[in-house]
VOPA-711322 format. One record per residue: residue number from 1; residue in three letters; chain; x, y, z of N, C-alpha, C in turn. Coordinates in steps of 0.02 Angstrom, whole numbers. Atoms other than C-alpha are relative to their C-alpha. Layout:
% VOPA-711322
 num residu chaine    nxx    nyy    nzz   caxx   cayy   cazz    cxx    cyy    czz
 NUM    ala      A      X      Y      Z      X      Y      Z      X      Y      Z
...
This chain:
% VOPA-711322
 num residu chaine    nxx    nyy    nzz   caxx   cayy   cazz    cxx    cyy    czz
   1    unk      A     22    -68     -1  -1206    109    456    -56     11     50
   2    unk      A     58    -30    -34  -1336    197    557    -54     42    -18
   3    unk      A     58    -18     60  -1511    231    492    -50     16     51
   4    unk      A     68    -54    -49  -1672    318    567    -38    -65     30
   5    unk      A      9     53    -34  -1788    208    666     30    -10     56
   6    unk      A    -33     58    -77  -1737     73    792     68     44      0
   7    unk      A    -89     -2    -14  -1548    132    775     24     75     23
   8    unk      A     -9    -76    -16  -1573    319    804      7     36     50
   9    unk      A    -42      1    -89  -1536    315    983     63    -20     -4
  10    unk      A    -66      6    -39  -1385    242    980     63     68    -37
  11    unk      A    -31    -69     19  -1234    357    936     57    -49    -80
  12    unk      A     21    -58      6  -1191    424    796    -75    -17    -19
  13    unk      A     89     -2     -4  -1393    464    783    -21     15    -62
  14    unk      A     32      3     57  -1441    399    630     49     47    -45
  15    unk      A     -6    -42     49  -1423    475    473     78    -19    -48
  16    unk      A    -38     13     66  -1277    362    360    -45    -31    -25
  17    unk      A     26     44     64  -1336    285    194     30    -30    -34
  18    unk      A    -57     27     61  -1245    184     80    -51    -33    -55
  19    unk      A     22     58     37  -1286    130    -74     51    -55    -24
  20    unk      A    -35     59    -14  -1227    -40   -139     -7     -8    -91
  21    unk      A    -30      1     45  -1129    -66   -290     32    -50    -15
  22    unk      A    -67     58     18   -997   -197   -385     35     61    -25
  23    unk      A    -44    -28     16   -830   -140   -407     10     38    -63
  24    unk      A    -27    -26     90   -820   -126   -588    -63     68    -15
  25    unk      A     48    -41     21   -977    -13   -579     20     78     18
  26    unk      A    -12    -35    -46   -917    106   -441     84     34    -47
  27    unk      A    -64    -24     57   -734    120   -556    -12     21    -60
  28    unk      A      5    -54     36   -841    192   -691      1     50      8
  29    unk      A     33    -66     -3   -874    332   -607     40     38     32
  30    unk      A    -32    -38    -40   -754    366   -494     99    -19    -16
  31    unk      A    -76     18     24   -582    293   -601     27    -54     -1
  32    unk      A    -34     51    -15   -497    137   -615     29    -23     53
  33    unk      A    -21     -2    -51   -396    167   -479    -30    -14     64
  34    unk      A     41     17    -61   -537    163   -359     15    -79     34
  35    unk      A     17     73    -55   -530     36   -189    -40     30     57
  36    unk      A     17    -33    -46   -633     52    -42     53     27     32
  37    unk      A    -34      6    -95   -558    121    123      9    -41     38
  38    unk      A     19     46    -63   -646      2    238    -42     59     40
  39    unk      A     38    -49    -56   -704    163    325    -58     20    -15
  40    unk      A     73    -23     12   -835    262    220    -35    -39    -58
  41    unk      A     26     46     37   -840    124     78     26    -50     29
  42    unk      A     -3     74    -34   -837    -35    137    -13    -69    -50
  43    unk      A     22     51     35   -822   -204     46    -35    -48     51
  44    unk      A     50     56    -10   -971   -330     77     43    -72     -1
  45    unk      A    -35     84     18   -954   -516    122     -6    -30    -61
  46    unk      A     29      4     82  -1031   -531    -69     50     35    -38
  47    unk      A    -61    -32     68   -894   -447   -133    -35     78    -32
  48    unk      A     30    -55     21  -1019   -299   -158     30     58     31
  49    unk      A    -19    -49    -30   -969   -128   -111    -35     55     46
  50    unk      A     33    -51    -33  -1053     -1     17     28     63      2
  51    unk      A    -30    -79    -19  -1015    180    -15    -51     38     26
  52    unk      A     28    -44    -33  -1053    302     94    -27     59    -43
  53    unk      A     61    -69     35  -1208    426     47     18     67     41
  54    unk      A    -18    -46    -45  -1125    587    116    -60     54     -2
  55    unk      A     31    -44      8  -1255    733    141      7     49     33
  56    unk      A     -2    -41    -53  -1266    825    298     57     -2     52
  57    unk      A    -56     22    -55  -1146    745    419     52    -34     -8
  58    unk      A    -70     50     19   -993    650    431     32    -31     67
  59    unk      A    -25     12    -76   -977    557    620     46    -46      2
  60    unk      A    -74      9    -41   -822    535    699      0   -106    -11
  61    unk      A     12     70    -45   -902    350    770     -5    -31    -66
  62    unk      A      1     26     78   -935    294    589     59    -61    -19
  63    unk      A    -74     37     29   -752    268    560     29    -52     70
  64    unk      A    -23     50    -47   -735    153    729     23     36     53
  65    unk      A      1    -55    -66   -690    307    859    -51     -5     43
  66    unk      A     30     44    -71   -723    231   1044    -12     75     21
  67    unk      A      8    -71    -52   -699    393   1144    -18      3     55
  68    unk      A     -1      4    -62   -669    316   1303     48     17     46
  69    unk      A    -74    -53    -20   -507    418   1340     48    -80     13
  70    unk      A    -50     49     -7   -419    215   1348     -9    -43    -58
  71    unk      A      2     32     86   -459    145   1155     48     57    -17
  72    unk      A    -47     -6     36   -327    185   1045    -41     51    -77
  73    unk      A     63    -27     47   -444    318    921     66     65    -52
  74    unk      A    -30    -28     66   -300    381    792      3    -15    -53
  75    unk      A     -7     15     69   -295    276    660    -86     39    -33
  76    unk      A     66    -23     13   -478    311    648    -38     71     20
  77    unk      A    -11    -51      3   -453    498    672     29     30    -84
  78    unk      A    -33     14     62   -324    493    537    -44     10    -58
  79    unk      A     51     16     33   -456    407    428    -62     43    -25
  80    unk      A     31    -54    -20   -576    521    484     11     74    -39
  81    unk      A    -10    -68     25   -489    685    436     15      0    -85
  82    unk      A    -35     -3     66   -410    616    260    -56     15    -57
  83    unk      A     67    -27     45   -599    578    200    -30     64     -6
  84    unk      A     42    -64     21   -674    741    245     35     36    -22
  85    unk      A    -24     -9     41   -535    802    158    -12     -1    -68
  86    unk      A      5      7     77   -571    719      9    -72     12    -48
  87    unk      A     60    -22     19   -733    776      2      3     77    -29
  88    unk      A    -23    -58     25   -664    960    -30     -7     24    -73
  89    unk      A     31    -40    -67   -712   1073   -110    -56      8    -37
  90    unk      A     56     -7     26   -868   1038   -177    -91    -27     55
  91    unk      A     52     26    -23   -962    961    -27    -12     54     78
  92    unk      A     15    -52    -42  -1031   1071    134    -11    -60     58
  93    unk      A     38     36    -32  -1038    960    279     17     17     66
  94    unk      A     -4     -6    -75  -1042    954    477     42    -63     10
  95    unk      A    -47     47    -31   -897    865    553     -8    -36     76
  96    unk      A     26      9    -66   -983    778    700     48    -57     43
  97    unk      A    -25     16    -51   -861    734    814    -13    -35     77
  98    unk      A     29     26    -69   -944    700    974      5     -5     56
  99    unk      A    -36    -34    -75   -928    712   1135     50    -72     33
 100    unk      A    -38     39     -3   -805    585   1202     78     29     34
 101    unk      A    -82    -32     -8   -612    591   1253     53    -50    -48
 102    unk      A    -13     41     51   -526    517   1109     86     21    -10
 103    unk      A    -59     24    -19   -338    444   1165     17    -10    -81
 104    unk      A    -41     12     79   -212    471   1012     74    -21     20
 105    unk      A    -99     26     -9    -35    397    985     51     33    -35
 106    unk      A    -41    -26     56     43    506    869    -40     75    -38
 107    unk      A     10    -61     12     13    684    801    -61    -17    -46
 108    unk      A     55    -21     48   -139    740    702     -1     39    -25
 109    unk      A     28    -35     53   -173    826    534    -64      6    -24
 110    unk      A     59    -12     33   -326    905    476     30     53    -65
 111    unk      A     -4    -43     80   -289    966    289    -49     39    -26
 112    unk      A     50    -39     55   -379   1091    179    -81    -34     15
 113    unk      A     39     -6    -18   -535   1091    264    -55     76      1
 114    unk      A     28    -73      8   -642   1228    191    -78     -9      1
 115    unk      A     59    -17     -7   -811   1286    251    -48    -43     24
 116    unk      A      8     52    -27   -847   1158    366    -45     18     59
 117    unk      A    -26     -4    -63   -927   1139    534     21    -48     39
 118    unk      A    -19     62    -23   -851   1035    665    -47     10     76
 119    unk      A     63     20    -89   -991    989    824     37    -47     45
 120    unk      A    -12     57    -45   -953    915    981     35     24     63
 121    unk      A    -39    -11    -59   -894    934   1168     58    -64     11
 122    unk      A    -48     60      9   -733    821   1152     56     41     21
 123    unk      A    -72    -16    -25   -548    805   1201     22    -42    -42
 124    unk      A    -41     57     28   -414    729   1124     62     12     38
 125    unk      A    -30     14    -65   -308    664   1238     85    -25    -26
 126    unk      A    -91     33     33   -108    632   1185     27    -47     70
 127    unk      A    -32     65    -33    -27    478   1243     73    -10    -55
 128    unk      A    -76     -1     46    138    524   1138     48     65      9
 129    unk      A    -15    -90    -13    261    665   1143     49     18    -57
 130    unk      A    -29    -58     43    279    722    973      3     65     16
 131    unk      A      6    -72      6    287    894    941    -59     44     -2
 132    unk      A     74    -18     -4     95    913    925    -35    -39     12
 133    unk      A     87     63    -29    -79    848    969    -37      9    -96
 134    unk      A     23     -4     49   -163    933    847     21     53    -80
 135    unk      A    -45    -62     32   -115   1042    676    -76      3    -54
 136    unk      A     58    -28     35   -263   1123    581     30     41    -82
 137    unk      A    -44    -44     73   -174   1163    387    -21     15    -34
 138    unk      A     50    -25     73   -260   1271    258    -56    -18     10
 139    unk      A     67     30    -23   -419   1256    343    -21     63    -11
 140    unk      A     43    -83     10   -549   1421    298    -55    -27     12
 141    unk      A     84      3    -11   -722   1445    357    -29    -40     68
 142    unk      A     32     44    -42   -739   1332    486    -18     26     54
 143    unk      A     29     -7    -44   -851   1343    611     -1    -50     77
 144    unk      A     -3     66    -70   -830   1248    792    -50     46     42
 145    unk      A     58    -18    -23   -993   1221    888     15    -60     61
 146    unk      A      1     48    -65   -965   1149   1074     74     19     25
 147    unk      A    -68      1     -2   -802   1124   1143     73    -40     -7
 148    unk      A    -52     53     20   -640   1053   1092     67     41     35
 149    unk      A    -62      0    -41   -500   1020   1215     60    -51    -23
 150    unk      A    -45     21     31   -336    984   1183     50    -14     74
 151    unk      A    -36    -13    -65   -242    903   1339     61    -49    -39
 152    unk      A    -63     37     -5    -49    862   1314     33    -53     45
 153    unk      A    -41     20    -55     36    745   1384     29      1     65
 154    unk      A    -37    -41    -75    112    751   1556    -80     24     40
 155    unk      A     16    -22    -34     45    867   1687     11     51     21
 156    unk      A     -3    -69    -28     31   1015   1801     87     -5     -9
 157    unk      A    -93      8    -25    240    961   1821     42    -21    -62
 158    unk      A    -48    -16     66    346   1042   1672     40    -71    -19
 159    unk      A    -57     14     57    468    931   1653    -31    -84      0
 160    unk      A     22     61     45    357    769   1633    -41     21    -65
 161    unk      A     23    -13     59    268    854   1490     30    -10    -59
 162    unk      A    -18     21     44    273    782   1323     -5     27    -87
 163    unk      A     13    -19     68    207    890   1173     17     62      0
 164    unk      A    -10    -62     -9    278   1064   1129    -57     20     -4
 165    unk      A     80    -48     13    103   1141   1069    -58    -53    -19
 166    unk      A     81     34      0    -77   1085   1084    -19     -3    -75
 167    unk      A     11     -9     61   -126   1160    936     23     45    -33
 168    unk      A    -37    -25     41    -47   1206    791    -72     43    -62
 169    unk      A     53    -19     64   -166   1349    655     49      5    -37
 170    unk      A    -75    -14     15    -45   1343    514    -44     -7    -59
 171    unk      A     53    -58     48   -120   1466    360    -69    -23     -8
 172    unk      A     75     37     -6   -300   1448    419    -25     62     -6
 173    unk      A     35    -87      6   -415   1608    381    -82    -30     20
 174    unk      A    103    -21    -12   -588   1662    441    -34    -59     43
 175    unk      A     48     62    -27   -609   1528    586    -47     14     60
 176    unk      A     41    -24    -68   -750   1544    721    -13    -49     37
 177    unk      A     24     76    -35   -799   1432    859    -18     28     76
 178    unk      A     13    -15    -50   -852   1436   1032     22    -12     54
 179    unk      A    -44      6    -25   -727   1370   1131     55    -50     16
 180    unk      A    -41     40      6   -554   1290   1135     30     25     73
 181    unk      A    -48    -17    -77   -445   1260   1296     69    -69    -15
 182    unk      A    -58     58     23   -279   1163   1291     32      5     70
 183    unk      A    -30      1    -73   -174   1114   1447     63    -44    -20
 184    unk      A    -68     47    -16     -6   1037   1496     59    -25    -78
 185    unk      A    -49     10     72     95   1100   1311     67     31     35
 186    unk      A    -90    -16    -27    301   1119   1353    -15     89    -16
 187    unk      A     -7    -68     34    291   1280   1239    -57     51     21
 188    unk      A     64    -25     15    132   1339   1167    -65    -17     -9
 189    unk      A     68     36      1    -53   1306   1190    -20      4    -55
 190    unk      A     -7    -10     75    -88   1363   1024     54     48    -19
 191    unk      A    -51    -48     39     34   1435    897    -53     -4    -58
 192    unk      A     20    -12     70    -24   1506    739     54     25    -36
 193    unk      A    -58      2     30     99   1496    599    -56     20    -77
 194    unk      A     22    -25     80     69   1609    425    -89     10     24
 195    unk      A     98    -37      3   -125   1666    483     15     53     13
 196    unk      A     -8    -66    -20   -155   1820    475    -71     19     20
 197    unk      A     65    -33     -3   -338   1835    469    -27    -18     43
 198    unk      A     13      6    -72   -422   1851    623    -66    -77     14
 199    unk      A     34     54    -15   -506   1719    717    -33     -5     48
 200    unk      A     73    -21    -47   -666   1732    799    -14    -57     50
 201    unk      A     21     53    -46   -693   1612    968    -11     42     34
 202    unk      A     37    -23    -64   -810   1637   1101     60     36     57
 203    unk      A    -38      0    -49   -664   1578   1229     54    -48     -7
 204    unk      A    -56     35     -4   -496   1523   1242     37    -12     36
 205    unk      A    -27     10    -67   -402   1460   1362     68    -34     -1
 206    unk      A    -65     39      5   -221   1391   1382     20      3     72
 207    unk      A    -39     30    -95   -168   1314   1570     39    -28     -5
 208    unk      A    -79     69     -2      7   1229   1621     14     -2    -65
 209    unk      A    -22     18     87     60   1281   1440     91     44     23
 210    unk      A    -54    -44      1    230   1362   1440     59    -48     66
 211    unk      A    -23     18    -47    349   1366   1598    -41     36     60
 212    unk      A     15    -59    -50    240   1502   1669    -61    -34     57
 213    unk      A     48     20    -70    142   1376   1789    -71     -8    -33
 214    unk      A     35      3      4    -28   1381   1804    -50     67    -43
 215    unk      A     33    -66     36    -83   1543   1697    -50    -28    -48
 216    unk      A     64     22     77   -235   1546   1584    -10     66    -31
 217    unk      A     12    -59     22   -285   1654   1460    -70     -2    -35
 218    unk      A     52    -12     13   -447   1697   1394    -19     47    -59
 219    unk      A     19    -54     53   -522   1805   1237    -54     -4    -45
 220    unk      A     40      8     53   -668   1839   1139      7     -8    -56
């Protein structure tokens, strides 16, 4: 973990806690069923357990996300989105992402994500050609602070492109942020599927999305 002090320079900047538990203690409280992750609880070489003290934040880098646009940063995306998930919907936290370019192999889900924010000037970079990069599902409230780019597969040149749509909103209400841009989707830079309620960004942008070339679009 990363704690105030000496360690508060490096990234993410400070601020996890864990406290430290045995199994059987940690399965009173939280079910039989309970095992770590490995990600935000962690088993000790003691066989002891480290769960994560969630409060304010929740960084990306935590869960092992390089974000050198050539590490492999999905599984620990994945990981990433399932916990702050499961934090729902009783906890309020900042999704600190970070700035980085963070190379995925395979599509991404962010689930029922309500009243969140997510920080950070980042990309996520597809190195696959599902059908999406990213898909945002039953997400409300959220706030995006910085910018988050979404580049597909391929290139300026249609027919090596590999992902129909950048990003997918699919029934997301009341989201704000300050700016998304997506590039090089077959189809659609974003689609929104079942939203109806409007969605507040600074700026948006979609380039080399479609067949229509180089067009961008823009909107408050």
């Amino acid at each position: 973990g990363y704690y105030d002090g000496w360690a508060a320079a490096l990234e993410p900047e400070g601020g996890a806690k864990y406290s430290i538990s045995t199994l059987a203690e940690i399965q009173a409280v939280k079910g039989g069923g309970y095992t770590p992750d490995g990600f935000g609880d962690i088993t000790l070489n003691n066989s002891f357990i480290a769960v994560l003290d969630i409060s304010k934040a929740l960084y990306l880098k935590q869960f092992g996300a390089v974000g050198d646009g050539v590490a492999d940063d999905t599984d620990e995306l994945d990981a990433y989105f399932l916990f702050a998930e499961s934090l729902q919907p009783s906890t309020r936290i900042t999704l600190e992402i970070g700035d980085g370019i963070y190379r995925t192999t395979r599509k991404l889900t962010a689930n029922n994500l309500k009243r969140q924010g997510i920080n950070g000037n980042f990309i996520i970079q597809s190195d696959h050609t599902d059908d999406w990069v990213l898909k945002l599902y039953e997400c409300t409230a959220l706030t995006q602070t910085g910018l988050m780019q979404i580049n597909c597969k391929g290139g300026t040149t249609y027919s090596i492109r590999g992902n129909q749509v950048g990003l997918i909103l699919e029934n997301c209400a009341a989201m704000t942020g300050e700016a998304v841009h997506v590039f090089f989707a077959q189809s659609d830079g974003i689609r929104m599927v079942g939203t109806s309620t409007r969605m507040t960004y600074d700026f948006v942008r979609t380039q080399y999305c479609g067949s229509g070339g180089a067009g961008a679009t823009s909107a408050p």
